[in-house]
N, C-alpha and C positions, 0 to 999 in steps of 0.2 A: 726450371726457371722460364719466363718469359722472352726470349728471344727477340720477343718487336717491339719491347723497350726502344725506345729512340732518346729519353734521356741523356746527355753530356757525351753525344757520339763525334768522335773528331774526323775521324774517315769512315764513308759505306759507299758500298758497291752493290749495285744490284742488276741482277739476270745476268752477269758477263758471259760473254761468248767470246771463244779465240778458237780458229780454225785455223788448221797449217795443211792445205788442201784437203783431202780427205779425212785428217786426223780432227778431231776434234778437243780440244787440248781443259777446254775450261765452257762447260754445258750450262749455263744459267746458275752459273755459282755466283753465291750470295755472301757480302764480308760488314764486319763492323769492327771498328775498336772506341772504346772509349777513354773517355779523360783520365789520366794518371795508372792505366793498366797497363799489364804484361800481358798480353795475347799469346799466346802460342800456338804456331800453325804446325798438324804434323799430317801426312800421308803417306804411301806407299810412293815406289817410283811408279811416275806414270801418274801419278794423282790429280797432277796440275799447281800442283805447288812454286813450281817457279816462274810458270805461264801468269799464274795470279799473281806475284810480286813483280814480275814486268809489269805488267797493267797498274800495277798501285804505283808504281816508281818510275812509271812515264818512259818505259823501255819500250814497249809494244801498245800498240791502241787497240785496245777490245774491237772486234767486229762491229759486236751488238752489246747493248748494257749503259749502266750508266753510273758515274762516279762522284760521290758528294763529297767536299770538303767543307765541316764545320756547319752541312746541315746547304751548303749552294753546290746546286751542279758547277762539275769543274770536268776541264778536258785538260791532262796533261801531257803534252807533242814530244816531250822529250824527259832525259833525268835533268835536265839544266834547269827547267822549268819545275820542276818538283823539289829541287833544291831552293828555289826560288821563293815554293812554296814553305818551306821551312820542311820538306821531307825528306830525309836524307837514308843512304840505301849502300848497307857492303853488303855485295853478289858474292857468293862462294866462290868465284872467279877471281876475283880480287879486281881492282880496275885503280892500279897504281902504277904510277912512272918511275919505273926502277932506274932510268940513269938520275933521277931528278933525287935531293937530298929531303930527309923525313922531314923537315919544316916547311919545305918546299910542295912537299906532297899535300900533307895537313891543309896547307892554304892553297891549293893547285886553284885556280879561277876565281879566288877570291883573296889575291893578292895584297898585304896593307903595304902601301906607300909613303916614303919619309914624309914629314910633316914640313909646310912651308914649299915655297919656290922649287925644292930640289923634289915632290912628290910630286905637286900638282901641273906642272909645269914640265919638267923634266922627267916626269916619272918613275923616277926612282925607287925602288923596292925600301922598305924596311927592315930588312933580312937579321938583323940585330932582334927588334922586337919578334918578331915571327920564330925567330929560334928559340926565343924564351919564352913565350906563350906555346909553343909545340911541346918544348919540355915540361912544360906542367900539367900539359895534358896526358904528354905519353907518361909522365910519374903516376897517375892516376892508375895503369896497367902495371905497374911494377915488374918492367920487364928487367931483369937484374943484369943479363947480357948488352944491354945495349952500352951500346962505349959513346957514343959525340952523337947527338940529336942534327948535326951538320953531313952525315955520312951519307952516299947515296943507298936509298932502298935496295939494289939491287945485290949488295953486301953482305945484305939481313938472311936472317933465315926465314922458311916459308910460318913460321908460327909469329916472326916478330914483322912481317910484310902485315900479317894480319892484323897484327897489334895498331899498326898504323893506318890499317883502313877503320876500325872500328876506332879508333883516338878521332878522327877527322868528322865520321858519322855523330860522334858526342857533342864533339867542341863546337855542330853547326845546326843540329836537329834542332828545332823550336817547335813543330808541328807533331812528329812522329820518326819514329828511329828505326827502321827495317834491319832485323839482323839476317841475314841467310844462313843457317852453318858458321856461327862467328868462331867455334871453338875446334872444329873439326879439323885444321892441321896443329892446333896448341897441344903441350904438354898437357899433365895434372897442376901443375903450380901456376902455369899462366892462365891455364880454362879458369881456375880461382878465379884470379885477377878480371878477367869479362866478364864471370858473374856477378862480380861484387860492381864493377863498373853499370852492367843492366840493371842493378838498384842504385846504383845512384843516380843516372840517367831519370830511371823512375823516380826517385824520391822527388826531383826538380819537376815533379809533375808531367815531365814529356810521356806521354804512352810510348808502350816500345811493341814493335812485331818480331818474334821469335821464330824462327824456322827452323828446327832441329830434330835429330833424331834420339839422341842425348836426354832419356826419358827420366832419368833423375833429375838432373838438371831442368827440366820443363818444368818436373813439379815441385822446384824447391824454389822456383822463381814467377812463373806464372799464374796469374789470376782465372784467367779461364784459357779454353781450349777449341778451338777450328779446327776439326777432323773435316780433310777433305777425303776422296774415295772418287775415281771414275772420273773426275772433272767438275765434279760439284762437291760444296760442302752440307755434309751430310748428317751435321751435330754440329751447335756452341756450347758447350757446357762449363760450370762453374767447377775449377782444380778441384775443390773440395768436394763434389759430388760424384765423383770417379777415381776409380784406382787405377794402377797402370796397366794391369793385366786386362782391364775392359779396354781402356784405350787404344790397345795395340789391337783389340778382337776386332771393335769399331774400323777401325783404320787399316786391317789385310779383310775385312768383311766377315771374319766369321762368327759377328754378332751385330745387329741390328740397333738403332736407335729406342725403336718398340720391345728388345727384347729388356734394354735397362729401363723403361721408362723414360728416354730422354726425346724433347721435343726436337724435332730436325730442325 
């Protein structure tokens, strides 16, 4: 396929560079996603996979390079401002406040306030509605454990913390939905649950970016594939024109883009 199609691209990066003194983390790596796609990014450790999703989600500012959104150069200083941009980002780290309760999380900085003299004015939380717009988000994950959408995160288990970062990334993504590893502390029955949440996400037309190791799952949800390698990515290829056994040879290097026919 074509690769420099620019058709219906909602975020591209091109040449990035990220240097951590001598290290060299992300070499003129080059990215795209388009309108209503599952991208899937996979590499080896050391690839630059998480260097590149800092740089998209306004964690770290490329050196050198440069970042389009919707086709205009954009610079983004921070994740506040990427959230801003409608791009929303759960890090395999999680970046949730475990004393603070899951609705409270859900809405952490984008707080809704009573309606009338006692919001505007007084400032007053909503915490009524905020808890029942949380829960029908997190109902969307069907986490069967969860007891009161009022409880603090820090209560949860590390599979339903996570449940609540990617509930938060859904209910606010309009741009694009970064997953990192979304399923990598979940069971079997809640990994379900993400995957079916990443097509709905998708179906409302938001592109989503996948970061996973989880090679069934890439291909049972993903449209195409970003093999990075070394700090640059090193193939875009369409899911359907690769099987999994090339994409891992691609991706620890023991086969070449030229060896499938595929365009770098």
């Amino acid at each position: 396929m074509d690769t420099t199609q620019k058709t219906g691209l909602v975020m591209e990066a091109r040449g990035l560079i990220k240097r951590y003194g001598h290290v060299v983390a992300l070499d003129e790596t080059d990215f795209e996603i388009r309108e209503g796609e599952v991208l899937a990014v996979i590499g080896d450790n050391g690839a630059g996979k998480s260097s590149l999703i800092q740089c998209l989600s306004g964690a770290v500012q490329p050196d050198e390079g440069e970042l389009l959104i919707s086709g205009e150069p954009a610079s983004l200083k921070s994740p506040v401002e990427a959230r801003r941009r409608g791009i929303e980002t759960v890090f395999q780290s999680l970046a949730v406040s475990p004393a603070l309760d899951i609705a409270s999380n859900i809405f952490l900085g984008r707080e809704l306030r009573r309606p009338g003299i006692a919001g505007s004015v007084f400032r007053m939380l909503d915490r009524k509605r905020m808890r029942e717009e949380a829960l029908e988000v997190m109902s969307q994950l069907g986490l069967q454990t969860l007891q009161n959408i009022a409880q603090s995160v820090e209560t949860l288990s590390g599979g339903q913390r996570q449940g609540v970062a990617v509930a938060r990334a859904a209910a606010f993504g309009s741009k694009v939905v970064i997953l990192d590893e979304p399923t990598a502390a979940l069971g079997v029955k809640e990994s379900g649950r993400v995957v079916k949440l990443i097509k709905d996400i998708n179906a409302r037309g938001i592109p989503v970016v996948l970061i996973s190791h989880n090679m069934p799952q890439i291909f049972e949800v993903a449209d195409r594939i970003h093999i990075q390698r070394l700090g640059k990515r090193i193939a875009l290829v369409e899911t359907s024109q690769i099987d999994m056994a090339d994409a891992v040879a691609l991706m620890v290097g023991a086969k070449t883009p030229a060896d499938l026919g595929i365009a770098s």
